[in-house]
N, C-alpha and C positions, 0 to 999 in steps of 0.2 A: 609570549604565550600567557593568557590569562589562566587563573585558576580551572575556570573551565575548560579551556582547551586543553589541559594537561589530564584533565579528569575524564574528556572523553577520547583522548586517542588511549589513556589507560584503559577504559572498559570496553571499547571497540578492538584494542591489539588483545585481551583476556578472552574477548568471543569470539575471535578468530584460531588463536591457540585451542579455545572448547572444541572446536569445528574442523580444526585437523586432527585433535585427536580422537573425539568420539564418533563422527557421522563419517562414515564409509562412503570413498567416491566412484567415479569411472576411470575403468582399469585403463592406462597408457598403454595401447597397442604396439607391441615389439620393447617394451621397458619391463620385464617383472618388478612382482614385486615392489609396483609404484602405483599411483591412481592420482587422479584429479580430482582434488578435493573441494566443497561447495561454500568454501573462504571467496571462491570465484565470485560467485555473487552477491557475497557482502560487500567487495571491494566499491563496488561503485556505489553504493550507500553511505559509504564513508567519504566519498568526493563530494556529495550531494549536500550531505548533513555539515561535513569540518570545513572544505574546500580544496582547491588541488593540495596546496602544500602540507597540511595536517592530516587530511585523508592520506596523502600519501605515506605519510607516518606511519599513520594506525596502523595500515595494509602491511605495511614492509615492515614492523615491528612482530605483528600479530603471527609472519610466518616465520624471518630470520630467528626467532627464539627456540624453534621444536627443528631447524635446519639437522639432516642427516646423511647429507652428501652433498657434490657441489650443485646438483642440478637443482634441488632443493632453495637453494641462494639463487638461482637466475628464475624460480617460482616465484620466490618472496618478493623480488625485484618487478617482476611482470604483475603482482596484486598491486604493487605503490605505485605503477603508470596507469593500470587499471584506474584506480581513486583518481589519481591525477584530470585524467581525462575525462572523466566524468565531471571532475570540480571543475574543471573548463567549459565544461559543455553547459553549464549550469550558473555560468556567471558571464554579466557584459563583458568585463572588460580583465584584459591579463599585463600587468605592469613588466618589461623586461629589462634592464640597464637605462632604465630613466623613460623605457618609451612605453607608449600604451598599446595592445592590439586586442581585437576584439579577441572573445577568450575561444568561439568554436576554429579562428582562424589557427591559434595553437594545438587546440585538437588536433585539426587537419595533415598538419606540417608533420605531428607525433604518427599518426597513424601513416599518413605519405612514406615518411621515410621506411619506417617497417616493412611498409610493400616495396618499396625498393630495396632492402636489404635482403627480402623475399629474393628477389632475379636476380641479385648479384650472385648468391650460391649455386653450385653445380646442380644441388636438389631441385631447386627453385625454377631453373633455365631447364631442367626434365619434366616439372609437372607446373607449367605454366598458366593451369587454369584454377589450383588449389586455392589462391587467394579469393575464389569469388565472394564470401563468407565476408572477406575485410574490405574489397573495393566496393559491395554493398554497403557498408559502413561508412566507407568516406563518401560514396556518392549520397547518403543521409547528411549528412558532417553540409557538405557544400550545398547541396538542396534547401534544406532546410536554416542554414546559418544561424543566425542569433533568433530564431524564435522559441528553440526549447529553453536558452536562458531569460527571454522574454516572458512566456508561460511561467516558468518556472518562479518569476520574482511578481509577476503580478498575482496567481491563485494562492490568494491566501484562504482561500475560502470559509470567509464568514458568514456568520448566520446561518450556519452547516451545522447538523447535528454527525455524529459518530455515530452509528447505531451496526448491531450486529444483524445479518441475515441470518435466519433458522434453517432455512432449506439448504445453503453452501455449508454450512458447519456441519449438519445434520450430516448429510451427504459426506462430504471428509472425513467423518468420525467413523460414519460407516464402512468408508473405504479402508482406512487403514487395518480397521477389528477385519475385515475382508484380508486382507495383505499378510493382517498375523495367523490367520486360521488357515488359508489357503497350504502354506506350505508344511503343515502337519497332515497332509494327505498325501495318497501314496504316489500320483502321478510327480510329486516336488521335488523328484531325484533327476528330472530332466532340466538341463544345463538352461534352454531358453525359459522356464517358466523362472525361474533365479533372477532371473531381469525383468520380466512381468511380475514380481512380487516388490524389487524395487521400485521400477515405477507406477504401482499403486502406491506405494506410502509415500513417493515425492509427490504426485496427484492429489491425494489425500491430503498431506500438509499443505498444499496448494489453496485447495476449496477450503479445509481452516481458515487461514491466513488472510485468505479471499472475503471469506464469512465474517471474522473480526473487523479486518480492515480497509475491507476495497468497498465496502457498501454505503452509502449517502452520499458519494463525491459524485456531486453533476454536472461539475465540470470535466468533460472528458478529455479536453486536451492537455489538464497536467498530470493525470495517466500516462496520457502518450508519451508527453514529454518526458516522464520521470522511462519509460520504456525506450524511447530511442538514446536516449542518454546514457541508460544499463547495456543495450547492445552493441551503442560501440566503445564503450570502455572493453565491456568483457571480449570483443574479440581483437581489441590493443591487445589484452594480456594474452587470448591465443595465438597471435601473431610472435611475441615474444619468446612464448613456451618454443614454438615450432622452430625457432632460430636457436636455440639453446638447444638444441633437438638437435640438428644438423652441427653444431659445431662440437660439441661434447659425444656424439654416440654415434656421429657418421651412418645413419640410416639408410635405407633404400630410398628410392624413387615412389616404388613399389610401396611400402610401409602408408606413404601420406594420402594414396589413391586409394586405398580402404580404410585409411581413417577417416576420408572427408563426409561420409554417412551419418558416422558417430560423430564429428566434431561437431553437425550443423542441427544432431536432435540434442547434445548435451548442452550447446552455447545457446539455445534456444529455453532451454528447461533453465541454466542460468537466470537467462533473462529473465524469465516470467515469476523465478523467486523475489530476481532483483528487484522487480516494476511491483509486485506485489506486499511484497515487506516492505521495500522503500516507500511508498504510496503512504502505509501505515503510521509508520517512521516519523517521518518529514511533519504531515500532519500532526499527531501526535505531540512533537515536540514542539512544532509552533503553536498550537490551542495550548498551551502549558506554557509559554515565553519562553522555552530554554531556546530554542531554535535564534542564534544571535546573527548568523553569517553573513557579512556585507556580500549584496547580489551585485 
């Protein structure tokens, strides 16, 4: 590890530690007193930026540190395959005991196995349609093969200016000062507007983010790419979560058929942090040279 690689899985595992402990997540349906925290979508920024093995660093560093049970540790573990996957998705080629394989085919095999270990359990073999969320993910993974690492090493986009849009920032700024006023009114004692106030402020920091960073890129396909890349890392890591779920707390059946509502608007809002800060990100750091990572 170079200087800088120590220097960024240091500030990447510090912004993750920031982001379990300050930013409030989605509450784990039948867990109190637990929530899912939006480290989720950093993780695959960290594959994208370090690569699989130093992403996965960052990731499993940034949660093992604030660990406060053991489910906590099979969390931390599912953000470092998260990166992982991502850093695969995002590179040709994957070196294994001397052999080479193209890198989205070890994606594939990580997230394969997952769903198999999905139907090996009792849970799994009662709600056999829960996965669609991850076999949409691998059927991305196999579809599309080495083009998102392809995209990904060719846009470098020069000759691009950065520039910020007024009307998505405007708009986000707005939303949020919306978000904060909204609930000092007296209807804000009802349970469902508490989650309509959350998600204005994830919306809001959204069209920010969006406003800073997603504006002059006219190349659309390493958007995409940096997007399909974010969705199926993040639902490796929820495939993980869910298996850690069934072995540690013996769940219902019942428990995963009402989560899968929520699992498919949170792993989605994920995403769309991930594809939009990462977009930022990536760019940013290569018009600046820090961005070193052999593709």
């Amino acid at each position: 590890m170079s200087t800088r690689d120590v220097a960024y899985v240091a500030v990447f595992a510090a912004l993750s530690v920031i982001v379990i402990k300050l930013v409030p997540g989605f509450p784990i349906i039948g867990l109190s007193d637990s929530d899912i925290k939006f480290n989720a979508a950093l993780a695959p920024i960290y594959g994208m930026v370090l690569g699989p093995y130093l992403g996965f660093l960052s990731a499993f560093i940034g949660g093992i540190v604030v660990v406060d049970n053991v489910f906590s540790v099979f969390i931390s573990f599912s953000r470092g395959i998260s990166a992982f996957v991502a850093g695969l998705l995002t590179q040709k080629s994957y070196r294994l005991s001397g052999r080479t394989f193209p890198g989205w085919s070890v994606a594939a095999a990580v997230l394969s196995l997952l769903i198999l270990g999905w139907y090996s359990t009792w849970v799994g073999q009662q709600v056999p349609f829960f996965p669609i969320l991850h076999i949409s993910g691998l059927l991305v993974i196999l579809v599309t093969r080495g083009w998102v690492a392809t995209v990904f090493k060719k846009c470098e986009q020069k000759g691009q200016r950065w520039t910020a849009n007024l009307f998505y920032l405007l708009s986000g700024i707005s939303t949020i000062v919306l978000a904060y006023i909204l609930p000092k009114l007296s209807f804000s004692s009802i349970e469902f507007f508490s989650y309509l106030f959350l998600f204005l402020y994830l919306w809001g920091g959204i069209m920010v983010l969006y406003g800073l960073f997603g504006i002059g890129i006219r190349e659309g396909n390493f958007t995409a790419a940096i997007c399909l890349a974010s969705y199926c890392s993040i639902i490796t890591d929820h495939m993980i979560g869910n298996l850690a779920y069934i072995v540690l707390l013996s769940p219902t059946p019942e428990s995963f058929i009402a989560a899968l509502p929520v699992s498919a608007v949170e792993r989605s809002i994920f995403t769309a942090i991930a594809t939009v800060v990462g977009v930022g990100v990536i760019l940013a750091l290569r018009r600046s040279g820090l961005f070193s990572r052999e593709l």
